[in-house]
Backbone bond lengths (Angstrom), bond angles and torsions (degrees), N, CA, C in turn:
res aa  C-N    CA-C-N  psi(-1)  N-CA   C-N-CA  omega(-1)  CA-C   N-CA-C  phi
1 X - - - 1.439 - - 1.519 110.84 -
2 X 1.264 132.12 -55.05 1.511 148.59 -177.41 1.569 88.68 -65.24
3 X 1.517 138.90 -42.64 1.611 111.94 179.88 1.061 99.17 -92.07
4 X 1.574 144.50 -9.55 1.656 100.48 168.41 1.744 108.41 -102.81
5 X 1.412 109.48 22.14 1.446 104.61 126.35 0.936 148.81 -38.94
6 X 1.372 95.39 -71.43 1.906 122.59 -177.27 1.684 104.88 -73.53
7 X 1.231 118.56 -29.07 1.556 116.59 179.30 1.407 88.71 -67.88
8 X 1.442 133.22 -86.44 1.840 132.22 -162.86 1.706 104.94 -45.51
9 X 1.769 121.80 -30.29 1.766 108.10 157.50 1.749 116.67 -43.90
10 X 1.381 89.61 -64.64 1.662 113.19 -178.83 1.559 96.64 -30.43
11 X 1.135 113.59 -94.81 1.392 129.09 -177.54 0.926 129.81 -10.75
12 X 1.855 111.86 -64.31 1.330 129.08 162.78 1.442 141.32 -27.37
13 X 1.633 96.70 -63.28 1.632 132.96 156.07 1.548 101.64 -46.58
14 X 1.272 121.19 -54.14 1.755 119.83 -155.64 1.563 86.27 -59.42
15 X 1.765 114.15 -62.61 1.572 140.77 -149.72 2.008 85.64 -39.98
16 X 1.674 85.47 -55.40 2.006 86.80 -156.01 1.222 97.13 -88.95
17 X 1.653 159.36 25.75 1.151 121.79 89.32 1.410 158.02 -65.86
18 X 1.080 89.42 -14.72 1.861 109.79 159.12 1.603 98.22 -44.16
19 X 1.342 115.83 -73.77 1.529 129.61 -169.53 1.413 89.80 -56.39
20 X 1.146 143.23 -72.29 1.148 116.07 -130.77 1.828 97.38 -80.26
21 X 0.992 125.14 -44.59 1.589 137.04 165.51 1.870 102.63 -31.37
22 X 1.210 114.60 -48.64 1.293 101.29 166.91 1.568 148.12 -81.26
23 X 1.259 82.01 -27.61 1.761 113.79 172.60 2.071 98.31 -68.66
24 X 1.196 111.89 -62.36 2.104 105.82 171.91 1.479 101.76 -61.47
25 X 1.409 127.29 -16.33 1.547 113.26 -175.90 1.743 110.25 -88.35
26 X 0.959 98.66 -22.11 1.867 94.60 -172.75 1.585 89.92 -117.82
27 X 1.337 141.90 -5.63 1.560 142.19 134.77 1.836 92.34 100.51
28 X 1.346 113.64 46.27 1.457 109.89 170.66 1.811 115.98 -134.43
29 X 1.057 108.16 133.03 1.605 101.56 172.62 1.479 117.85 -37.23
30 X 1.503 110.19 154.68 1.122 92.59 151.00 1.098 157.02 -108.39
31 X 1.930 99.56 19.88 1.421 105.04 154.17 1.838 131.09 -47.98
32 X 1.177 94.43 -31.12 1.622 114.27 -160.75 1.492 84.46 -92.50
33 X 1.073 146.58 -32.92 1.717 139.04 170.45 1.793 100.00 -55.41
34 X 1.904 98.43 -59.43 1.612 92.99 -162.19 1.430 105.87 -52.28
35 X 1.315 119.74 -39.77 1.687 130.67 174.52 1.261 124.96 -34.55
36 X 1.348 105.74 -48.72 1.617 119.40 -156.45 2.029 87.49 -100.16
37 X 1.201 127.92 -22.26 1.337 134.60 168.56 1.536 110.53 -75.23
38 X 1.402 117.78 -10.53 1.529 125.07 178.62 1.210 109.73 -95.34
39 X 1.429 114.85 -46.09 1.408 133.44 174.30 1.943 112.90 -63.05
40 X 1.228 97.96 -34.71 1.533 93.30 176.42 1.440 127.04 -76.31
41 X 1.773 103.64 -32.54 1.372 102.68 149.52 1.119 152.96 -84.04
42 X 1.446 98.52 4.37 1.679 106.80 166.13 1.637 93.61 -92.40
43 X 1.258 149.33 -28.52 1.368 150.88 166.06 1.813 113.61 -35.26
44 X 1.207 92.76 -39.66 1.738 111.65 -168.67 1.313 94.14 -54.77
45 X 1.642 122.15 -52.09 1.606 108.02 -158.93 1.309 108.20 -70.00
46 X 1.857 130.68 -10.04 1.395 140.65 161.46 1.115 127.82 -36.18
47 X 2.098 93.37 -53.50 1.174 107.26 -143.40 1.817 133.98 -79.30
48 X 1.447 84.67 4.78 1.483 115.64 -143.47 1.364 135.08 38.27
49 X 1.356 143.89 -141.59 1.575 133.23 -170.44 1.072 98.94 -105.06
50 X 1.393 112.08 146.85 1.948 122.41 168.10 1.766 89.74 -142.23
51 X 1.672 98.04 177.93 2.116 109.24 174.55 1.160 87.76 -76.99
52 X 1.446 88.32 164.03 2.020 104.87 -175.51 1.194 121.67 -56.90
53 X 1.238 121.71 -44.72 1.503 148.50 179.60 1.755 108.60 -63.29
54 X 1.063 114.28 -27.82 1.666 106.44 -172.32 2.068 83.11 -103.51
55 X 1.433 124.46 -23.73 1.461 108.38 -169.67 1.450 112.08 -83.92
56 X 1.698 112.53 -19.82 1.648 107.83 166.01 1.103 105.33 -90.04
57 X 1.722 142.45 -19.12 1.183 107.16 157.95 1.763 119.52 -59.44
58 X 0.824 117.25 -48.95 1.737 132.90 -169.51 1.364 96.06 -36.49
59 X 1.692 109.51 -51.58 1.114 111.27 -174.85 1.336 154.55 -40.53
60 X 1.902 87.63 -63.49 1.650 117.65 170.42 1.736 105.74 -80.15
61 X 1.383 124.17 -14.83 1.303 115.36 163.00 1.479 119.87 -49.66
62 X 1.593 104.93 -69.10 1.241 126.02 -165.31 1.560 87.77 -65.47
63 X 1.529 149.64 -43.30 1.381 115.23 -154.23 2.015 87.17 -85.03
64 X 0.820 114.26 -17.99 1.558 88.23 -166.72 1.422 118.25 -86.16
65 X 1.717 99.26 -24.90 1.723 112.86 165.01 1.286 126.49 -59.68
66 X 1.744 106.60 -29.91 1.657 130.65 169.41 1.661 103.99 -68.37
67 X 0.979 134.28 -35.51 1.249 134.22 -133.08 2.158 87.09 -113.44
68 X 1.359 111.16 -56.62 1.300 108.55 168.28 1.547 128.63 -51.27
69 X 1.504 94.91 -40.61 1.527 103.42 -166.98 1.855 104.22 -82.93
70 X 1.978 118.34 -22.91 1.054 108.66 165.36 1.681 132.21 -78.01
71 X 1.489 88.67 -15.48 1.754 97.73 175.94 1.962 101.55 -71.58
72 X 1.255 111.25 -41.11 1.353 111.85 -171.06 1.946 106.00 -66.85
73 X 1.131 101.15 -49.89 1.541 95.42 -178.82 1.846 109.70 -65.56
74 X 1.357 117.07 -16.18 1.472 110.42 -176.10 1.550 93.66 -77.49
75 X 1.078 109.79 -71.74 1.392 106.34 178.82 1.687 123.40 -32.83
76 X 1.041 121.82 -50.45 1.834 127.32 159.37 1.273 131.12 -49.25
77 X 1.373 101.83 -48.74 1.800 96.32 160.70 1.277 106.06 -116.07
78 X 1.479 152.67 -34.72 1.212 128.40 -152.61 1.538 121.61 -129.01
79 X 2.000 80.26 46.56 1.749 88.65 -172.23 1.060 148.26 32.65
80 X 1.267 96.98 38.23 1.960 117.81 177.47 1.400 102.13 68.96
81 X 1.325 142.10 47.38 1.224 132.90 149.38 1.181 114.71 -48.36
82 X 1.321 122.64 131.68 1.942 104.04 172.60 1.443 102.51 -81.39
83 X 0.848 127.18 -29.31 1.792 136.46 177.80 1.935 97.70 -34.13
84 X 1.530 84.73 -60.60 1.902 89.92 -164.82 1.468 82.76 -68.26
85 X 0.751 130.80 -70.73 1.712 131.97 -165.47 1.122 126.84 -27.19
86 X 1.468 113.84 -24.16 1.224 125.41 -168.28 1.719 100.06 -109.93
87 X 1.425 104.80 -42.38 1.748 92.67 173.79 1.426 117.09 -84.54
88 X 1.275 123.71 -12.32 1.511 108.02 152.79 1.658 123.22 -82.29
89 X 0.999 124.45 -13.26 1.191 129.05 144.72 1.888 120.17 -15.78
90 X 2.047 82.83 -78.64 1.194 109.71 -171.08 1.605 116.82 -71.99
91 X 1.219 110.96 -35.90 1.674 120.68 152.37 1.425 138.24 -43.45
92 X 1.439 101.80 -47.17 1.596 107.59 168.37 1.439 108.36 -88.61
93 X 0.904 122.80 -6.20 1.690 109.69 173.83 1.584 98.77 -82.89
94 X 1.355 119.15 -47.91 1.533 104.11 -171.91 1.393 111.29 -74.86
95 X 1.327 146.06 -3.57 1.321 163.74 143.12 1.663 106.37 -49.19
96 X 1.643 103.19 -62.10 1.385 75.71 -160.43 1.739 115.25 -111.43
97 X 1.440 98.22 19.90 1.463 111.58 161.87 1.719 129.36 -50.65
98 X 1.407 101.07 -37.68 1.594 122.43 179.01 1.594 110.10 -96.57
99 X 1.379 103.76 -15.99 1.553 101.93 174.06 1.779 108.09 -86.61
100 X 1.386 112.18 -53.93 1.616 114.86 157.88 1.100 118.95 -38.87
101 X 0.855 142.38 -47.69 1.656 141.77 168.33 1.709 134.79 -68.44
102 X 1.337 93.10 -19.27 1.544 126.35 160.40 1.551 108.65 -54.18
103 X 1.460 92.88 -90.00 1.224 108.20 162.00 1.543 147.96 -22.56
104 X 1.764 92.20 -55.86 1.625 102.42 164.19 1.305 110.95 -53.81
105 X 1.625 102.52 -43.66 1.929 97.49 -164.68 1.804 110.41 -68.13
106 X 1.550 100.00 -34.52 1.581 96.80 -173.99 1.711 110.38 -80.85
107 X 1.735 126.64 -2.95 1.270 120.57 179.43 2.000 108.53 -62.87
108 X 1.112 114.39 -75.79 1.469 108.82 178.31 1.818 112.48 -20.96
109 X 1.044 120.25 -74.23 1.354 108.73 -167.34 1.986 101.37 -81.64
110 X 1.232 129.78 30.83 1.355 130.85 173.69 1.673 79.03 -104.48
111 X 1.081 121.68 -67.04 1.573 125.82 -155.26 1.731 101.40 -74.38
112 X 1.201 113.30 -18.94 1.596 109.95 162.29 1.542 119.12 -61.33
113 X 1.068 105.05 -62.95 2.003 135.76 155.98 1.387 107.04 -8.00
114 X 2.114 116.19 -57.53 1.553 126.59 -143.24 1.647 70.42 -100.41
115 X 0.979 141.23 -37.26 1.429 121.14 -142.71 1.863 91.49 -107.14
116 X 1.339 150.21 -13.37 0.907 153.15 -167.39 1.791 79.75 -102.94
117 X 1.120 163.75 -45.55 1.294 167.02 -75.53 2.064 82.49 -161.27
118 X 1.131 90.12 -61.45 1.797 84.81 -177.44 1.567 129.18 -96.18
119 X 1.143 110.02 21.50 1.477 134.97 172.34 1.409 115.40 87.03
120 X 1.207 131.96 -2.87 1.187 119.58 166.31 1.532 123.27 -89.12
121 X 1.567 122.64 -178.73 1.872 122.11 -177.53 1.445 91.75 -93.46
122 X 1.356 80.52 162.43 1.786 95.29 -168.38 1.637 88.64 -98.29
């Protein structure tokens, strides 16, 4: 009982330096992470189905790409409101959740296309 205490302490501690180590590395609060992590899962019901492995990547892309690119536009027009910051956050993740996934699916036969186009096999 007392170690799977200390394991869910452990954990905890690891989880919120994980976050915070990532949140100073890509230079955004982490309000605007939890945002753009809200926005990505309301994106999901967009996005339609992919394997597990390509949908948490898809995932944590789009919230942290959402989450950078909404801190940068608050700051550009709306003088760092965290308000805007946080709903464009949450806006471009559900935007561009279904566009990332678009994309992923149409890259393989795009890069088949360039390389059949310049003489080599895809």
């Amino acid at each position: 009982m007392i170690q799977d205490t200390l394991a869910v302490k452990v954990a905890a501690g690891a989880s919120v330096g994980i976050s915070a180590l990532v949140t100073a590395t890509i230079g955004v609060d982490p309000q605007a992470l939890f945002w753009a992590l809200v926005g990505a899962t309301l994106g999901l019901s967009v996005a339609g189905t992919a394997a597990r492995l390509r949908a948490i990547v898809v995932y944590l892309c789009v919230a942290l790409s959402s989450a950078l690119l909404g801190t940068w536009l608050a700051r550009l027009h709306f003088e760092a409101d965290a308000t805007a910051r946080n709903a464009l956050a949450a806006l471009l993740a559900i935007g561009f959740h279904p566009l990332a996934n678009a994309a992923l699916t149409a890259l393989p036969s795009l890069v088949a296309g360039w390389a059949k186009r310049l003489g080599g096999s895809p």
